[in-house]
TIVOLUM-476534 format. One record per residue (C-alpha): residue number from 0; x, y, z. Coordinates in Angstrom, 2 decimals. Each point is the difference from the previous one (the first is absolute). Layout:
BEGIN
 resi      px      py      pz
  NUM       X       Y       Z
...
end
This chain:
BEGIN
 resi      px      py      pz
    0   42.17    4.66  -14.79
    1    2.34    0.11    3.01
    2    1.44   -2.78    0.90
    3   -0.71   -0.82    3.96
    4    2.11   -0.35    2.41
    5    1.44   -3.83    0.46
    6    2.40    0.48    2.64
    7    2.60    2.18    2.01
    8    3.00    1.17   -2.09
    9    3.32   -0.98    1.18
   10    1.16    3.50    0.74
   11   -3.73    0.50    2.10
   12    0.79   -3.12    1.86
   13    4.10    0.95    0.72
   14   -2.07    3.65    1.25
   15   -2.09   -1.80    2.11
   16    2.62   -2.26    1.97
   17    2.17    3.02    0.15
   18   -2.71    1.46    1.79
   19   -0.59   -3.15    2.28
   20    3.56   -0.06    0.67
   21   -0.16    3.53    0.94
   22   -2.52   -0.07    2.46
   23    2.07   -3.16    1.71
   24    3.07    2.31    0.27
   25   -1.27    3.09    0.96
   26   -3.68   -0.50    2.00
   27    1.86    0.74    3.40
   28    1.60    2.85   -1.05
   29   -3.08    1.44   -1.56
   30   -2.56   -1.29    3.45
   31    2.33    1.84    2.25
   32   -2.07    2.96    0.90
   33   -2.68   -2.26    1.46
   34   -0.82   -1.63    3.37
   35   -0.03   -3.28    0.94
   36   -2.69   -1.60    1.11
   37   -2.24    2.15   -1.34
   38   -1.74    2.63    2.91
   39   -4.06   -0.39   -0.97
   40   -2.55    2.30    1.22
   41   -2.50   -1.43    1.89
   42   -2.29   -2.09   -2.44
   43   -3.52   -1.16    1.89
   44   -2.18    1.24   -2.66
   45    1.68   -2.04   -2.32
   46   -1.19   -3.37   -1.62
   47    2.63   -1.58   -1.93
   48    0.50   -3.65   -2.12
   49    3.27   -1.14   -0.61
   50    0.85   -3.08   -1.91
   51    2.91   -2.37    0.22
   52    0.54    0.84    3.82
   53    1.64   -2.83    2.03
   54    3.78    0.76   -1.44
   55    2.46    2.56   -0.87
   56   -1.29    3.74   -0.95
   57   -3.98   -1.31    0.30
   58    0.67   -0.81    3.45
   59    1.55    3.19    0.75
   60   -2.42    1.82   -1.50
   61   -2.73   -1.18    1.66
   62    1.61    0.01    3.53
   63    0.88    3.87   -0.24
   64   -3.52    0.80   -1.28
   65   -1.72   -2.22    3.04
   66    2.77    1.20    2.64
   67   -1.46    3.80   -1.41
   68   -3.50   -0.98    0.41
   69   -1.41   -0.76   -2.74
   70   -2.34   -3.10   -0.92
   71    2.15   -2.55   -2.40
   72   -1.33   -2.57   -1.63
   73    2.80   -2.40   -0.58
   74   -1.27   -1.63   -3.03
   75    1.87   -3.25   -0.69
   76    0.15   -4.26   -0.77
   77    1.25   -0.55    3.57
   78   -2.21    0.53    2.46
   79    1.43   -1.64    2.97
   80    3.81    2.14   -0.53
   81   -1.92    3.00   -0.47
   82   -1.84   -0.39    3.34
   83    2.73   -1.25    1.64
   84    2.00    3.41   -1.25
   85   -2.78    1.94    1.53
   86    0.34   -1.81    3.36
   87    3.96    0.90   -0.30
   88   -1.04    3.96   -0.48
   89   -2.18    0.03    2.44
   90    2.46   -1.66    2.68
   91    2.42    2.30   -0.83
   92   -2.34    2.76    0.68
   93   -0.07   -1.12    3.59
   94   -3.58   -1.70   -0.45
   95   -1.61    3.22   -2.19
   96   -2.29   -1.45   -2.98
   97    0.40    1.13   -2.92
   98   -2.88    0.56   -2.64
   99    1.00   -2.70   -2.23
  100   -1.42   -2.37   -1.74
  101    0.66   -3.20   -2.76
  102   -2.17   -0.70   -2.81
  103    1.10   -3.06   -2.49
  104    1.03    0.86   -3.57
  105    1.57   -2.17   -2.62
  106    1.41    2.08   -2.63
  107    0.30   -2.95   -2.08
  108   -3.48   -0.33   -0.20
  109   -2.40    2.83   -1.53
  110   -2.89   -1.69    2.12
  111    1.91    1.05    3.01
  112    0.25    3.14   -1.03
  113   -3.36    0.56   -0.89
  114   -1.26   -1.72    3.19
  115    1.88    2.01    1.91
  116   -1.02    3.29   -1.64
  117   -3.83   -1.24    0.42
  118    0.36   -0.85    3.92
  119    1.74    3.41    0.85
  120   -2.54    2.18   -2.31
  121   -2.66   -1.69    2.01
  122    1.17    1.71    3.06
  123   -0.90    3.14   -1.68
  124    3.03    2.10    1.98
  125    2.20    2.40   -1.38
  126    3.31   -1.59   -1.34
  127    2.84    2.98    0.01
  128    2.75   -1.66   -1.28
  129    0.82   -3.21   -2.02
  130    3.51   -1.10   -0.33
  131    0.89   -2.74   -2.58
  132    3.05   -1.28    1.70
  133   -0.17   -3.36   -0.85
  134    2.54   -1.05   -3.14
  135    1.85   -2.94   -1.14
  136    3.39   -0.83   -1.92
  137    0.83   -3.30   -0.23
  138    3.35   -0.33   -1.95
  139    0.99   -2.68   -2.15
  140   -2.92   -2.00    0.28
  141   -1.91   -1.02   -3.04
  142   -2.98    2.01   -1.25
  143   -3.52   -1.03    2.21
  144   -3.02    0.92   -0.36
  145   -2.95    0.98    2.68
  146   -3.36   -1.94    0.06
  147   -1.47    2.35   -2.15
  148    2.31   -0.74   -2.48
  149    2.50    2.85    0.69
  150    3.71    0.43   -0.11
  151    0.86    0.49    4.02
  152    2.20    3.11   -0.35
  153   -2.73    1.79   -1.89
  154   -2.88   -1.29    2.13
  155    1.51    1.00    3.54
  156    1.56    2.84   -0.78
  157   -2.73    1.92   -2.26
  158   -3.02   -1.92   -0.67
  159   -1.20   -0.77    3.38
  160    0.88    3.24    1.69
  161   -1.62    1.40   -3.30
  162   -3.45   -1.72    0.45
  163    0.82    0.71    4.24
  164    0.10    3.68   -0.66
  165   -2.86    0.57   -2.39
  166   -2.46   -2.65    1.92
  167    0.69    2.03    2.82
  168   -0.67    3.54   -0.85
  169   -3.72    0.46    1.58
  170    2.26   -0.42    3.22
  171    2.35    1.96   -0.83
  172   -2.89    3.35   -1.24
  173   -0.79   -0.59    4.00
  174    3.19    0.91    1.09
  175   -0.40    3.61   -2.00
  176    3.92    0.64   -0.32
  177    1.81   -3.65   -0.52
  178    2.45   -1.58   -1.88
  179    1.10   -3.00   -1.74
  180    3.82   -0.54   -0.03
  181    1.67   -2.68   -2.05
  182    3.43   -0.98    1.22
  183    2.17   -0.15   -3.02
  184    2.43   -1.71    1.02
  185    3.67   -0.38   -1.31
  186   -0.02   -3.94    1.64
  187   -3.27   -1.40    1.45
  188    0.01   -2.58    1.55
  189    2.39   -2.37   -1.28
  190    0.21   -3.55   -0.35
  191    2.67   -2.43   -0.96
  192   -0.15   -3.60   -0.44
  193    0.80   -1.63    3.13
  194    1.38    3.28    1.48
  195   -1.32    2.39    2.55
  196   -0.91    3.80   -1.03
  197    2.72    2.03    0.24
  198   -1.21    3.41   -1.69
  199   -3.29    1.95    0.21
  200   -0.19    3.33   -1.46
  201   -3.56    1.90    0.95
  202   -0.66    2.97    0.48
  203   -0.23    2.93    3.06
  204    2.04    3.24    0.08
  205   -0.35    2.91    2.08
  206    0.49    3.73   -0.69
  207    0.63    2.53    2.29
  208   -0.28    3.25   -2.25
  209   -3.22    1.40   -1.02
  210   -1.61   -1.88   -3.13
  211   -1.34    3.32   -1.42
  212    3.49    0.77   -1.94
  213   -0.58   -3.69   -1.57
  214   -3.25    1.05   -1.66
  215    2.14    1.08   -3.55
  216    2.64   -2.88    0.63
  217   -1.09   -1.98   -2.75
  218    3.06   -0.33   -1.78
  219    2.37   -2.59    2.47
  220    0.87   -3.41   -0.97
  221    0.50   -2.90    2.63
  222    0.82   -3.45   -1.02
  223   -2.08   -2.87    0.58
  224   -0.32   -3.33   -1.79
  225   -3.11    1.04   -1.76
  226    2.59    1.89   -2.02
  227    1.50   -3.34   -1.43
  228   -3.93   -0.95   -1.07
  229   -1.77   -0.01   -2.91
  230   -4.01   -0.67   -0.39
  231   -0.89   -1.93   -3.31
  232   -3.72    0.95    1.03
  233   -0.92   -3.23   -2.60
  234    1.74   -2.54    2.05
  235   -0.07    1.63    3.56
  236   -0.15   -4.04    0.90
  237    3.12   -0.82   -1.69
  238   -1.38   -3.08   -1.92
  239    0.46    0.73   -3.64
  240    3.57   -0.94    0.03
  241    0.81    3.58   -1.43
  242    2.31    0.55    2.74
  243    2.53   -2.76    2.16
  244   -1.43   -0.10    3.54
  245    1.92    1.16    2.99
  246   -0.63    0.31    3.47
  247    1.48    3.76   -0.72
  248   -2.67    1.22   -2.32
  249   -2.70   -1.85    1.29
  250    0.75    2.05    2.90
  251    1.10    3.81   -1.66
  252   -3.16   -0.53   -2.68
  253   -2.40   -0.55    3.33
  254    1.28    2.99    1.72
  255    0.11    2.19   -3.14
  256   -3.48   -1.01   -0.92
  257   -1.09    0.87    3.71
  258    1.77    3.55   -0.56
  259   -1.91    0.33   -3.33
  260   -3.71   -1.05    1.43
  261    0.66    2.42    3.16
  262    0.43    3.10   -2.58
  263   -3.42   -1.18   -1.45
  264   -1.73   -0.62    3.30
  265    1.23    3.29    1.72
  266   -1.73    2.01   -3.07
  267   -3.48   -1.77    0.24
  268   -1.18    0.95    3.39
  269   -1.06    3.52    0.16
  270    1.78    2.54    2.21
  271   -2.98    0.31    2.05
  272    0.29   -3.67    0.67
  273    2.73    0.29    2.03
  274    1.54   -3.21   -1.18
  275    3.91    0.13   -0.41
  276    2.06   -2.00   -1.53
  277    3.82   -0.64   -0.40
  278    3.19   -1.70   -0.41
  279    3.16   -0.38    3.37
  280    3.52   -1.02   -0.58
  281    0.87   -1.48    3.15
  282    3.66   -0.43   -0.80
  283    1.99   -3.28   -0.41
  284   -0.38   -1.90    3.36
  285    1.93   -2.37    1.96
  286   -1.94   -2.48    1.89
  287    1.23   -3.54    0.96
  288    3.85   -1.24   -0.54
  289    0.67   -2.05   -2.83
  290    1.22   -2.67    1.89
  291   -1.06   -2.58   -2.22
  292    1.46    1.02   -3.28
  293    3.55   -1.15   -1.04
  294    3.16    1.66    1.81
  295    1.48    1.46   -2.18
  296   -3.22    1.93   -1.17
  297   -0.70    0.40    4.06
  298    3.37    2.12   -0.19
  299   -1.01    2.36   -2.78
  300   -3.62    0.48    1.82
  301    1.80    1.19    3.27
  302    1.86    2.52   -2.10
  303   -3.04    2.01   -0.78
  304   -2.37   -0.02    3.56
  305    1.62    3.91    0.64
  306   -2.11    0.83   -3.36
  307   -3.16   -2.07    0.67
  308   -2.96    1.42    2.35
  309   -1.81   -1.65    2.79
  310   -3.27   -0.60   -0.34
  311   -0.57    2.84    2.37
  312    1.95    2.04   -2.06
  313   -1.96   -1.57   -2.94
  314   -3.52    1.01    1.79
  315    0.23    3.68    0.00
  316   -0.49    0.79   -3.77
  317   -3.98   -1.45    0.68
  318   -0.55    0.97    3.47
  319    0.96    3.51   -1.40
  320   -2.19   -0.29   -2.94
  321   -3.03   -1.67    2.15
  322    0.33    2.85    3.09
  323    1.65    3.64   -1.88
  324   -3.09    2.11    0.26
  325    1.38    1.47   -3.63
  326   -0.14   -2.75   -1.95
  327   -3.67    0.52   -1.12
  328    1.02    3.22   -1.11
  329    2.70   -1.52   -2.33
  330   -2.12   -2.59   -1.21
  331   -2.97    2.69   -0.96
  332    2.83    2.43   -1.58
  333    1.26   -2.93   -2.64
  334   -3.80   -0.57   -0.65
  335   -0.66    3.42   -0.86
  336    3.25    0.65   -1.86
  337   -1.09   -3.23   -2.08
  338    3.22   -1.70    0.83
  339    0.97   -3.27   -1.82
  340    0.18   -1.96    3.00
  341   -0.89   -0.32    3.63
  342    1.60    1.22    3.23
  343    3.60   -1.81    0.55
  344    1.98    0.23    3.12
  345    3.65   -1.09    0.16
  346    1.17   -1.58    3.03
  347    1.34    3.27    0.73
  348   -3.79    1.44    0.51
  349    0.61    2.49   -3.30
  350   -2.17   -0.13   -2.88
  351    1.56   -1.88   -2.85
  352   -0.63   -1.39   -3.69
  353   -0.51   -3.81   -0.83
  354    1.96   -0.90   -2.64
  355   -0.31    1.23   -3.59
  356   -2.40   -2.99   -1.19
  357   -2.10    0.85    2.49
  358   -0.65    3.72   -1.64
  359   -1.91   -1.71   -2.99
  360   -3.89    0.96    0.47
  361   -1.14   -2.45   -2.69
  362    1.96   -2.95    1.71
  363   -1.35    1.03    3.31
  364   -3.68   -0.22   -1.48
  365    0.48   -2.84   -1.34
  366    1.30   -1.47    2.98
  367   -2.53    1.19    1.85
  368   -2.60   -1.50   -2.23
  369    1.94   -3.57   -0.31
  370    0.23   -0.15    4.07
  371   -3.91    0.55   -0.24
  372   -0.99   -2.46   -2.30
  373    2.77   -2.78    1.77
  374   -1.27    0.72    3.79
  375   -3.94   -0.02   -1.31
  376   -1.16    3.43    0.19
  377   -1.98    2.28   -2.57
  378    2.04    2.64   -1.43
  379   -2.29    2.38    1.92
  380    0.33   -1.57    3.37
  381    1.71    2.82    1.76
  382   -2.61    3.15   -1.24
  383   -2.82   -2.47    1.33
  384    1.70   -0.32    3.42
  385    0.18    3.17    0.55
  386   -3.78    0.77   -1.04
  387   -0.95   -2.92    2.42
  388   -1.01   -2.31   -2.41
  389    0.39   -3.80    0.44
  390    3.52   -1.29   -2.19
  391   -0.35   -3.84   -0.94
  392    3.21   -2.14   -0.31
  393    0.82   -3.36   -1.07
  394    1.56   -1.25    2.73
  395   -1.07    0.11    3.69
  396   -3.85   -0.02    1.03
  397   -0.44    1.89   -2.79
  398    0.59   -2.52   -2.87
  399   -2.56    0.38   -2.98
end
């Protein structure tokens, strides 16, 4: 009997910060062929949900899709800065209005979520695109846990979107073509004791050369901090004691985990479905000066800005991926090659590979079925979606 899998081996692990190191160095160099901001077609036709929009790359990304005409749904905690963002856009926009609207969601809680998913379903419109957005890291703080009894990292960044994404496929059938992108992001979100955020990595890239020559590019690596996690798929809560808790792999586990269910999830629906699903690199983002933190590490942070995007920069990898009218196409061609995993974009709007842990079918599966079983859902909740038949979970208004 083999042995499984415990942990990442030193020499993975060395790999995988080489790679993260990597992509700090040389994301500039390798982003230069594209514009800034990114030049959308006009999008009326186009319904789209984005969460964690009221700072860095969210906010961006939502402004460029409403300034392009397309209804946003800025799906967030804080309802009063996200309307008072929207009043901003529209002044600056000499008075236009903008098709935008907020709708509360608490990632932290999987009642939220499935609220949320109930009251938009009821509308019974077409949703086109869903962007999970919204991420957290919050370094050096001591492991928490959710009120449904989840580590943060993993709950925010892959087991709400998780349950957001499934719950809301009947919307998403509507739309005919649509997509759900999950930001993968190097840094999301990050918070430090006391301190204000000074990095965000998301994701948003844009690519100005046809996406046809991409369709055999399945062979490119791009670093990301998913690299530098592993998924013990026994204790995706990180309560057995099996491993030390950090901040750093609560966070890398979550977004590996989210990389792993979205290779799962993008094979269930049926081509015919239209539903698409994928993975964006936005980059590793600068947002707010570290003014807070001691000088002396204040003077190696201002070393590095020339290297670091801004969250506009940071926006194009999922604009591109929610707007580039070949990205169906892509998605469809790794579903009918049987490809390992689903669609990733690098914040340099190329196809790409996750990292090598992520290649592993079984773990994916079993991920896939863990993140079921923890967010409430019968393993069969995504082929009864799509027949139209009624999916009960155990939290929201549709508790047992």
């Amino acid at each position: 009997m083999v042995k499984k899998k415990q942990a990442l081996g030193w020499i993975e692990w060395l790999i995988g910060w080489m790679y993260v190191t990597y992509e700090l160095l040389f994301q500039r160099t390798k982003t230069s062929h594209l514009q800034n901001p990114l030049e959308l077609p006009s999008l009326n036709d186009l319904t789209c949900i984005v969460t964690g929009t009221t700072s860095g790359i969210g906010k961006e990304i939502a402004r460029q899709l409403a300034e392009a005409g397309a209804h946003v749904v800025m799906a967030v905690r804080n309802r009063k800065t996200a309307n008072e963002l929207i009043d901003q856009w529209c002044s600056s926009w000499a008075g236009i209005l903008l098709n935008v609207e907020v709708m509360e969601l608490d990632l932290l809680s999987l009642d939220s979520v499935v609220g949320f998913a109930n009251t938009w379903n009821a509308r019974l419109e077409p949703l086109h695109v869903l962007i999970n957005n919204a991420g957290i890291f919050s370094i050096g703080e001591t492991q928490k846990f959710s009120k449904d009894g989840f580590e943060e990292h993993l709950q925010v960044n892959h087991l709400a979107p998780a349950l957001l994404s499934v719950l809301l496929l009947p919307s998403l059938i509507k739309g005919s073509t649509s997509r759900i992108i999950n930001v993968n992001s190097v840094i999301s979100s990050i918070r430090i004791k006391g301190l204000s955020i000074c990095i965000i990595a998301t994701n948003n890239c844009f690519h100005v050369s046809p996406m046809r020559p991409w369709l055999n590019a399945k062979g490119i690596l791009k670093a990301q901090m998913h690299y530098v996690g592993f998924v013990d798929t026994e204790d995706m809560n990180t309560v057995s004691g099996k491993r030390k808790y950090s901040s750093l792999l609560g966070y890398t586990n979550s977004k590996l985990a989210q990389v792993m269910f979205s290779s799962v999830l993008h094979k269930r629906p049926p081509v015919e479905s239209g539903v698409n699903v994928m993975c964006v690199s936005p980059g590793i983002v600068h947002t707010n000066v570290a003014r807070d933190l001691p000088r002396i590490v204040q003077a190696a942070y201002h070393l590095i800005p020339y290297f670091l995007f801004s969250p506009q920069e940071g926006a194009r990898s999922a604009l591109f991926a929610a707007t580039d009218p070949q990205i169906p196409e892509y998605c469809e061609s790794l579903k009918t090659d049987e490809w390992p995993f689903c669609a990733f974009i690098s914040q340099g709007c190329h196809p790409t590979n996750p990292s090598k842990e992520a290649h592993s079918v079984e773990t994916s599966f079993e991920v896939w079925e863990k993140t079921l079983e923890m967010i409430g859902l019968p393993s069969d909740a995504v082929e009864r979606l799509i027949e139209g038949k009624e999916v009960r979970c155990r939290y929201g208004t549709g508790k047992d």
